[in-house]
TORDO-835177 format. One record per residue: residue number from 1; residue in one letter; x, y, z of N, C-alpha, C, O, CB in turn. Coordinates in nm, 4 decimals. Each point is the difference from the previous one (the first is absolute). Glycine has a CB too. Layout:
   i aa    neast   nnorth      nup   caeast  canorth     caup    ceast   cnorth      cup    oeast   onorth      oup   cbeast  cbnorth     cbup
 NUM  a        X        Y        Z        X        Y        Z        X        Y        Z        X        Y        Z        X        Y        Z
...
This chain:
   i aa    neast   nnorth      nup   caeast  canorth     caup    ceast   cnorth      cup    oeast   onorth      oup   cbeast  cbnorth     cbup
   1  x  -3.1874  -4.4886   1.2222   0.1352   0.0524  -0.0034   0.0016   0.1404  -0.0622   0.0931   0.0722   0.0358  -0.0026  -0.3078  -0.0520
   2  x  -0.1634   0.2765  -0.0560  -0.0306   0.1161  -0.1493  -0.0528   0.1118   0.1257   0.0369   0.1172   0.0085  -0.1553  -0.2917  -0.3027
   3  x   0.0246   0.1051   0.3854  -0.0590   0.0914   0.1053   0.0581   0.0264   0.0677  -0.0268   0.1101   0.0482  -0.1160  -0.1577  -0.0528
   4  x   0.2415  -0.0120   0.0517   0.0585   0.0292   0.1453   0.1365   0.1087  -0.0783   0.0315   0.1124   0.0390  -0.1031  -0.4055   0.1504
   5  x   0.1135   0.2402  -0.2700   0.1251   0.1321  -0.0893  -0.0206   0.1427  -0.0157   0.0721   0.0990   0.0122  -0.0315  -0.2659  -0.1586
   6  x  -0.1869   0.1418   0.1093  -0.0654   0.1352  -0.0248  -0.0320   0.0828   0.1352   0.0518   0.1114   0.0069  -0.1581  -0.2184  -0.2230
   7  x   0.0225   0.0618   0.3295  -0.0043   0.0461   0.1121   0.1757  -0.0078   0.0797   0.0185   0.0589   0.1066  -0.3181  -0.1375  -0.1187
   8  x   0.3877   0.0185  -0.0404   0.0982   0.0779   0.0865   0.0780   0.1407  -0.0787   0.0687   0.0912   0.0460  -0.0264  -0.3481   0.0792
   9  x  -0.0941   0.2215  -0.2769   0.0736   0.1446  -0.0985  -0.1121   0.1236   0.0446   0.0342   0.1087  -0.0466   0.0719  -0.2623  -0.2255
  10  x  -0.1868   0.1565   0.3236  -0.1191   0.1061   0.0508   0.0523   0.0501   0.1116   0.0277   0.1178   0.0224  -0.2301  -0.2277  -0.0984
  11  x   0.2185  -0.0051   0.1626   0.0704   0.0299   0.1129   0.1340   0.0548  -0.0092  -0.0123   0.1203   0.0232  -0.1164  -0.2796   0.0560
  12  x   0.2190   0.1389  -0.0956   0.1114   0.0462  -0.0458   0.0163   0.1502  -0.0721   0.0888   0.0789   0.0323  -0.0712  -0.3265  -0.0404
  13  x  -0.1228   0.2754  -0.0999  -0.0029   0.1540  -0.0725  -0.1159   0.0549   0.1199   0.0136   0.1222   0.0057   0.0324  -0.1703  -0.3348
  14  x  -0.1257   0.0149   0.4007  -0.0496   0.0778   0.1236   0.1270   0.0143   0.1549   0.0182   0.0893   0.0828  -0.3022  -0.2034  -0.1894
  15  x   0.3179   0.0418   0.0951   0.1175   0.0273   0.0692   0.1181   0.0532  -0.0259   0.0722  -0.0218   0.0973  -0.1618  -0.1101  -0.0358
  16  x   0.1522   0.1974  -0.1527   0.1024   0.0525  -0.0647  -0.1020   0.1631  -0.0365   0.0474   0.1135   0.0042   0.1174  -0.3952  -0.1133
  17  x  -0.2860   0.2513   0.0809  -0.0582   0.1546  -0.0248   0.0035   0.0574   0.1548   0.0787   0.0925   0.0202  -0.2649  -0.1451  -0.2502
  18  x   0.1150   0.0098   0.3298  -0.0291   0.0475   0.0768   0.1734   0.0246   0.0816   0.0113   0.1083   0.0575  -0.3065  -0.2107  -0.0873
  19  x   0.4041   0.0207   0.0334   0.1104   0.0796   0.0679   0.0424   0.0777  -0.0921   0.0796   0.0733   0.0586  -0.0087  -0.2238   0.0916
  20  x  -0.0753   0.1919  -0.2995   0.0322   0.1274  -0.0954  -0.0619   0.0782   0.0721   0.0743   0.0925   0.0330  -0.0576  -0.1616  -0.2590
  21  x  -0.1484   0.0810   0.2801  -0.0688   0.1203   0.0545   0.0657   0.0726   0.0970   0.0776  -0.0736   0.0610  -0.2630  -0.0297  -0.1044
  22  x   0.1869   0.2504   0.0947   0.0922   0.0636   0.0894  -0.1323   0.0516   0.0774  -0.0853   0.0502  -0.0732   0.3396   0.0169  -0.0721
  23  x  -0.2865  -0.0734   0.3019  -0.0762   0.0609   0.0242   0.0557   0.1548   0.0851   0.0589   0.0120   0.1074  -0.1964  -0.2616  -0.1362
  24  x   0.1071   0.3174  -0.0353   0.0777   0.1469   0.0445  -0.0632   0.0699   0.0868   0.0349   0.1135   0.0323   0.0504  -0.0821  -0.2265
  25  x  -0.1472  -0.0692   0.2232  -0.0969   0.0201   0.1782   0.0229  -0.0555   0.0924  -0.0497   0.0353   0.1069  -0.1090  -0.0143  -0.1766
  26  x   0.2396  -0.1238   0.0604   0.0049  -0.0818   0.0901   0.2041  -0.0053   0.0770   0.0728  -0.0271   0.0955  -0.3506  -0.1162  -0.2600
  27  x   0.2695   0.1861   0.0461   0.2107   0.0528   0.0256   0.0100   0.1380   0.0960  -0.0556   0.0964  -0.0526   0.1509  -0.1627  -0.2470
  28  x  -0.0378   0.0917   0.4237  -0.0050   0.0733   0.0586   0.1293   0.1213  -0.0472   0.1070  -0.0236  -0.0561  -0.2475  -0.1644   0.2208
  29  x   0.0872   0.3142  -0.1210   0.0812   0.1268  -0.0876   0.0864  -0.0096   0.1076  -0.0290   0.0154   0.1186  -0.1325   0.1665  -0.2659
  30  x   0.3028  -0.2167   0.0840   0.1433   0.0162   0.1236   0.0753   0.1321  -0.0169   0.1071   0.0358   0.0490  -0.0451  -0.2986  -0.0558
  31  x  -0.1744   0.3461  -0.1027   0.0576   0.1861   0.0253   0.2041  -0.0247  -0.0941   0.0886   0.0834   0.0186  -0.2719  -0.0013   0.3702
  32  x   0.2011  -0.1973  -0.4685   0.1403   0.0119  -0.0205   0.0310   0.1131  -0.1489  -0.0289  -0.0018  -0.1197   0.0578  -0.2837   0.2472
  33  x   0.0415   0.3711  -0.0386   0.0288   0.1080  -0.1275   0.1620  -0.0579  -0.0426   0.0797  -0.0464   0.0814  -0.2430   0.3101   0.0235
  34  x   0.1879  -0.2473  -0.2561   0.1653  -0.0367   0.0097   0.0584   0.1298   0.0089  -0.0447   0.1068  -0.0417   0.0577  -0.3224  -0.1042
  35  x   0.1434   0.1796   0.2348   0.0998   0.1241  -0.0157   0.0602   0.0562  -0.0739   0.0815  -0.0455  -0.0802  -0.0692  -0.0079   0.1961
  36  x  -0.0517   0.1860  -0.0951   0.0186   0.1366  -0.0772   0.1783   0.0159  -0.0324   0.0769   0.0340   0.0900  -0.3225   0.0957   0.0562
  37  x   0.2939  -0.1610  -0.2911   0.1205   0.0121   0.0107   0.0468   0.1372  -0.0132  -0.0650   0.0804  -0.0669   0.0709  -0.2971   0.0003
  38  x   0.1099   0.2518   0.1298   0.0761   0.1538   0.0682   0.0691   0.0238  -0.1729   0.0600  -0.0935  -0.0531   0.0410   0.0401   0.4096
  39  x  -0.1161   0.1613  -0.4150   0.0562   0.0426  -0.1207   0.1740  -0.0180   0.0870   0.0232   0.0134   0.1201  -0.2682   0.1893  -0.2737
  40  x   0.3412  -0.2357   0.0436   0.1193   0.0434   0.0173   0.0829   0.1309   0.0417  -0.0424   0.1071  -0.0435  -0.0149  -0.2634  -0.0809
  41  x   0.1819   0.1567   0.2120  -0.0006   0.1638  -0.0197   0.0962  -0.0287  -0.1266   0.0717  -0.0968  -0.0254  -0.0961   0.2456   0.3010
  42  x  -0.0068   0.0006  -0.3625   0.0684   0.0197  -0.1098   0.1138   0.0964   0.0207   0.0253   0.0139   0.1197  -0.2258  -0.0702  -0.2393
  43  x   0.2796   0.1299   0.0357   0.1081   0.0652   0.0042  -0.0605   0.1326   0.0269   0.0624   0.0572   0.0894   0.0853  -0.2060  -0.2349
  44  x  -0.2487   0.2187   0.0989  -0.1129   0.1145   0.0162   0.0088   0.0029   0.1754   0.0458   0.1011   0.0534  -0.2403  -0.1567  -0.3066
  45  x   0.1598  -0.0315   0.3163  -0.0036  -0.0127   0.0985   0.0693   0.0272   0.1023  -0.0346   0.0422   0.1104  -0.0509  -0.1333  -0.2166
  46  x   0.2092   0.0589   0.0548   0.1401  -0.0174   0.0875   0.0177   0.1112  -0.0055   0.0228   0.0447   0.1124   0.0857  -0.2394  -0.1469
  47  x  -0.1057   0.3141  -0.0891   0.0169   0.1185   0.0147   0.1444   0.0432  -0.0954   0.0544   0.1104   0.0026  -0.1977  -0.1314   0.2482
  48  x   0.1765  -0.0714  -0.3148   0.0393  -0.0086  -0.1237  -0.0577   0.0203  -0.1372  -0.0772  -0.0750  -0.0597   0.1669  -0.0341   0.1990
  49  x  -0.0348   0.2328  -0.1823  -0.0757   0.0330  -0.1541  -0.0080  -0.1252  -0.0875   0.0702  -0.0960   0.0318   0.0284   0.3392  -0.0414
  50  x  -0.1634  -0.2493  -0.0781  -0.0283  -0.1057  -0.0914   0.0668   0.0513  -0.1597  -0.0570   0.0877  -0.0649  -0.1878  -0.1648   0.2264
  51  x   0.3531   0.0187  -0.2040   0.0913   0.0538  -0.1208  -0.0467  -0.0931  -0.0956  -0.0083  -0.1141   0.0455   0.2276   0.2045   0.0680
  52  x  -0.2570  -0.0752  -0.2486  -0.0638  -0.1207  -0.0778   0.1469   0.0169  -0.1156   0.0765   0.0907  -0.0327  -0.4281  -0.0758   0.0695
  53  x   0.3320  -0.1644  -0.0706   0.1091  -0.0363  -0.0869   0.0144   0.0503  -0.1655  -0.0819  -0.0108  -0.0913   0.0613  -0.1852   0.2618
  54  x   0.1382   0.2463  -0.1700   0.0021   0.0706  -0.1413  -0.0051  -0.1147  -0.0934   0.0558  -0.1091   0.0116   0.0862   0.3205   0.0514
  55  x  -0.2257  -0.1638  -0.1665  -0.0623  -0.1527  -0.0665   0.0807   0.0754  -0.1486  -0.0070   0.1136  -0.0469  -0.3143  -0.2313   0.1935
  56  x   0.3969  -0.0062  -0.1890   0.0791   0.0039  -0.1590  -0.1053  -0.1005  -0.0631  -0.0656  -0.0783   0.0688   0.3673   0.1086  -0.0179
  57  x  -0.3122  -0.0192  -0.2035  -0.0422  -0.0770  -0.0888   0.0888  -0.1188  -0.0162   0.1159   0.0196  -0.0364  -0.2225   0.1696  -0.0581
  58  x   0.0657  -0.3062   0.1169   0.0939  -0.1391  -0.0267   0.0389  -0.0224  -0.1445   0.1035  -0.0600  -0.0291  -0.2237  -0.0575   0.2174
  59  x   0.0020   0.1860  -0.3161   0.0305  -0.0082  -0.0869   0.0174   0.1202  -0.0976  -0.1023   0.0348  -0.0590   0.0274  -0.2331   0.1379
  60  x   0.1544   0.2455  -0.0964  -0.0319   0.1492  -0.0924  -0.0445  -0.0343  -0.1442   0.0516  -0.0675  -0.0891   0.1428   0.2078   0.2137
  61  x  -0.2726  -0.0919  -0.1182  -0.0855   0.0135  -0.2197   0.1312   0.0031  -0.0791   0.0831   0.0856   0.0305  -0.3315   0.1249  -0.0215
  62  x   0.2691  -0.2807  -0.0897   0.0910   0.0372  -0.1184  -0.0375   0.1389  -0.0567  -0.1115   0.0521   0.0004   0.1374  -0.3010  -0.0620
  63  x   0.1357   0.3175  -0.0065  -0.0572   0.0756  -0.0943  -0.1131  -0.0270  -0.1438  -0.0429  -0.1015  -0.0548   0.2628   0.1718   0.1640
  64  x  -0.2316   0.0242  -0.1239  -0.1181  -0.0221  -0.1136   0.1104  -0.0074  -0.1294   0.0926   0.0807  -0.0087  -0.3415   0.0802   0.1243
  65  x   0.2276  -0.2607  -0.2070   0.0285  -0.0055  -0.0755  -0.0576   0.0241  -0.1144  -0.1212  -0.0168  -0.0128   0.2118  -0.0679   0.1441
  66  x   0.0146   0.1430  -0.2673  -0.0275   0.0255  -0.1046  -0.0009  -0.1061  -0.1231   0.0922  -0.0769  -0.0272  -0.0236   0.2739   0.1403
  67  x  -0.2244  -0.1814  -0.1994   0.0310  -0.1371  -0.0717   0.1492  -0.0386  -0.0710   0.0787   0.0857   0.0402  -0.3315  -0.0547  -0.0839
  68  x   0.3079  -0.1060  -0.0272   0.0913   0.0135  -0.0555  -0.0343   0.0161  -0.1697  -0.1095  -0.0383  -0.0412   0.2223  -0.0803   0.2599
  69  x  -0.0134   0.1766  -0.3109  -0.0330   0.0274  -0.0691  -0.0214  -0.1117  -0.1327   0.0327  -0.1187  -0.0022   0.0478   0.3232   0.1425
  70  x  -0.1518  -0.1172  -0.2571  -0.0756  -0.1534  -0.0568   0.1401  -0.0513  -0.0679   0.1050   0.0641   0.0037  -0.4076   0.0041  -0.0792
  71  x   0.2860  -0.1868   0.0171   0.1082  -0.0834  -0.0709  -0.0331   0.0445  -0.1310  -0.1102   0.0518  -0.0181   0.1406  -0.2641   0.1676
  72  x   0.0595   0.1977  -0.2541  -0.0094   0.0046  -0.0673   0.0167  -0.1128  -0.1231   0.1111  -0.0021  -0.0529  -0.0945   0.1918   0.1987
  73  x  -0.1119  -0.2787  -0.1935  -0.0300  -0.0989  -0.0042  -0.0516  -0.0249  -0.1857  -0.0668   0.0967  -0.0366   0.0230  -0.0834   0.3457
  74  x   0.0561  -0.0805  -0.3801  -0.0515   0.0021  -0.1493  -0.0832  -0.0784   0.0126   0.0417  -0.0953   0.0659   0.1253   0.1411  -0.1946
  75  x  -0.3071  -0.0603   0.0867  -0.1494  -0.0330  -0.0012   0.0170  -0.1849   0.0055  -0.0757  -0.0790   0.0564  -0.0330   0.3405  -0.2300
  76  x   0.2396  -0.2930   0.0912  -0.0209  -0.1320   0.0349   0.0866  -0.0751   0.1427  -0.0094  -0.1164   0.0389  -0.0413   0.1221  -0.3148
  77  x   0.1319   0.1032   0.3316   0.0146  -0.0021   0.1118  -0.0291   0.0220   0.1402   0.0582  -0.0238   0.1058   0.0110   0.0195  -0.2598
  78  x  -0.2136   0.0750   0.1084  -0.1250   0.0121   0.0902  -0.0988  -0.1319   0.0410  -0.0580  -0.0214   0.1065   0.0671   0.2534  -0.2216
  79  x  -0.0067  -0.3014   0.0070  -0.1095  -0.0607   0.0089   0.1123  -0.1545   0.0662  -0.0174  -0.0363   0.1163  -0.2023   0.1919  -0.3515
  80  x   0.2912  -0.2050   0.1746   0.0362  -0.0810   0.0853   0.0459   0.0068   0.1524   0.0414   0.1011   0.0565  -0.0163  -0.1481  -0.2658
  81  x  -0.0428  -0.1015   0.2749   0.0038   0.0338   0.1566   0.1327   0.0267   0.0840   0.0975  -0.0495  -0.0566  -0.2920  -0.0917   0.0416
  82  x   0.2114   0.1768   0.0807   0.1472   0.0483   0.1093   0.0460  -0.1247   0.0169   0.1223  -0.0144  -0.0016  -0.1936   0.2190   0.1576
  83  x   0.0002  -0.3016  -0.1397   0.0505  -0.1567   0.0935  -0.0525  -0.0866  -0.1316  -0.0582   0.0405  -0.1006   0.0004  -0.0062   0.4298
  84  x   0.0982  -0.1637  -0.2934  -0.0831  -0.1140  -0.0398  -0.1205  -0.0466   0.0264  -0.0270  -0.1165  -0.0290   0.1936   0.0829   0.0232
  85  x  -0.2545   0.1128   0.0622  -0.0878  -0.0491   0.0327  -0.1616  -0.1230  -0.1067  -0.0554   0.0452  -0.1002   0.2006   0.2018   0.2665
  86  x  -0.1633  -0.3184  -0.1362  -0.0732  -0.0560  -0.0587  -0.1689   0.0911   0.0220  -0.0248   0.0445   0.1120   0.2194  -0.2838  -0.0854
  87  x  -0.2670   0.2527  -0.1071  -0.1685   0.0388   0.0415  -0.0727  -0.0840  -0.0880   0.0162  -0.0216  -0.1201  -0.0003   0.2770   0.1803
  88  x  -0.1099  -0.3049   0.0317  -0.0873  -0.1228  -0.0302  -0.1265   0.0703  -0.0266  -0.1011  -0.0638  -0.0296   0.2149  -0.1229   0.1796
């Protein structure tokens, strides 16, 4: 039974190799070129000038700003924080 499994898995990977194989000598040349696609006509063409679009910025830069000026603050009102914040 062990023999006969094995000679049909031989058979089977010799038969699956040999139709993977392509024999390219044996395929006849049918000369097929594919078709050449035709560029579009464009507006150049037609004989119409070509006007390009006046381009605006979508976003304008802010002005530049100036820092603001310092606070004026007493040393133990420096050191504590703006918020509540907790720091671990």
């Amino acid at each position: 039974m062990r023999r006969s499994i094995f000679i049909l898995a031989a058979t089977a990977l010799a038969a699956s190799a040999l139709a993977g194989c392509e024999d390219r000598q044996s395929r006849p040349e049918d000369g097929y070129q594919p078709p050449v696609e035709q560029p579009a006509e464009t507006d150049e063409a037609a004989g119409e000038p070509v006007v390009a679009p006046e381009v605006t910025d979508p976003a304008p830069t802010p002005p530049e700003e100036t820092p603001p000026p310092p606070q004026e603050r007493t040393s133990e009102q420096s050191v504590q924080p703006e918020s509540e914040t907790l720091f671990y």
